[in-house]
C-alpha positions as CSV (number, residue, x, y, z in Angstrom):
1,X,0.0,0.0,0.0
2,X,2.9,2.3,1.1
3,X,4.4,2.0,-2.7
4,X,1.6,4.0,-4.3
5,X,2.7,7.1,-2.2
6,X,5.5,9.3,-2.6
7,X,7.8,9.4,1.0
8,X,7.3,13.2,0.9
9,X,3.3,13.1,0.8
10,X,3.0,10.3,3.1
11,X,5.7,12.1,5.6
12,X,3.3,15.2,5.8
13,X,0.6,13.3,6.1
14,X,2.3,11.5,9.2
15,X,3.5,14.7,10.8
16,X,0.0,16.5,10.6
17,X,-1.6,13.0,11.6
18,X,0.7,13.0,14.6
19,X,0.1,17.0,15.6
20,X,-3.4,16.4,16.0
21,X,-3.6,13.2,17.7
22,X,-1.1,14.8,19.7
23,X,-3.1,18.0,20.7
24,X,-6.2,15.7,21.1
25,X,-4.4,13.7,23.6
26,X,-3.6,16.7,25.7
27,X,-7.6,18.0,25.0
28,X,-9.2,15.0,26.3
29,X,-6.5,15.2,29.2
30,X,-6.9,18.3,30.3
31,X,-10.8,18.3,30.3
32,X,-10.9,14.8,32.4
33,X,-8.4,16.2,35.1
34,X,-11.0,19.1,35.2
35,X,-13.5,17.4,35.9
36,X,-12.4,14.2,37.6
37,X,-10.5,15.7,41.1
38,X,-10.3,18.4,43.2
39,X,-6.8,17.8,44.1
40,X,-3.7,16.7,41.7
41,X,-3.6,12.9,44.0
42,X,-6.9,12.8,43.5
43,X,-6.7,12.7,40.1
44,X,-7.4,9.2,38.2
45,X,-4.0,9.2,36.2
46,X,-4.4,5.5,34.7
47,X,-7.9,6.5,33.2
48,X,-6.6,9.7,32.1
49,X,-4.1,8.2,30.3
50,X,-6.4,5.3,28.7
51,X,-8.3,8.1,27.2
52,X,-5.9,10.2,26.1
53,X,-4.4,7.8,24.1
54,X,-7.3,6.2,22.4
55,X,-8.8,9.5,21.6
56,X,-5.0,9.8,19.9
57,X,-5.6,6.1,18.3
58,X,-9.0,7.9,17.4
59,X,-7.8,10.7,15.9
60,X,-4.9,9.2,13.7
61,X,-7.8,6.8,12.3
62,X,-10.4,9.8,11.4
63,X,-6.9,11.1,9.9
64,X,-6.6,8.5,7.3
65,X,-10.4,10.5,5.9
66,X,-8.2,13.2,4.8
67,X,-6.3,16.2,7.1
68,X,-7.0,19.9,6.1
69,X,-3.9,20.2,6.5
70,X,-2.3,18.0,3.9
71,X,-3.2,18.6,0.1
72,X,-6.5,19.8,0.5
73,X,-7.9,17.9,2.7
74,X,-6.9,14.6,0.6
75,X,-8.2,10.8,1.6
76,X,-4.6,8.9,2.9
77,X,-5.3,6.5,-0.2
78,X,-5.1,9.2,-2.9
79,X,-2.3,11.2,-1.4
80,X,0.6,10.8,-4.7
């Protein structure tokens, strides 16, 4: 699959990929640390982490749709 794209389109597509399940990570974070404690040991750091990361697994497979970001907005499978 890999061998229809060329290394530089699928390399921005892997950066912006990573940027926003990178900033979604840290979204999902910070709003269940908000609302989950009133102190920082009170703070559920095992589920916060669960849910960060799959809403970065998440994001990096709503990616694969198209980013904004990278050609217009083009699907993964027609990047050239």
């Amino acid at each position: 699959m890999a061998e229809h794209y060329t290394e530089s389109a699928l390399r921005r597509w892997a950066l912006a990929a990573l940027v926003r399940a990178v900033k979604t990570a840290a979204q999902t974070a910070v709003a269940l640390i908000g609302t989950n404690a009133a102190g920082i040991t009170e703070v559920d750091w095992v589920a916060v982490g669960s849910a960060a990361a799959l809403a970065a697994v998440l994001s990096v497979l709503t990616s694969v749709a198209g980013l904004p970001e990278v050609e217009g907005g083009t699907p993964l499978g027609r990047l050239s």
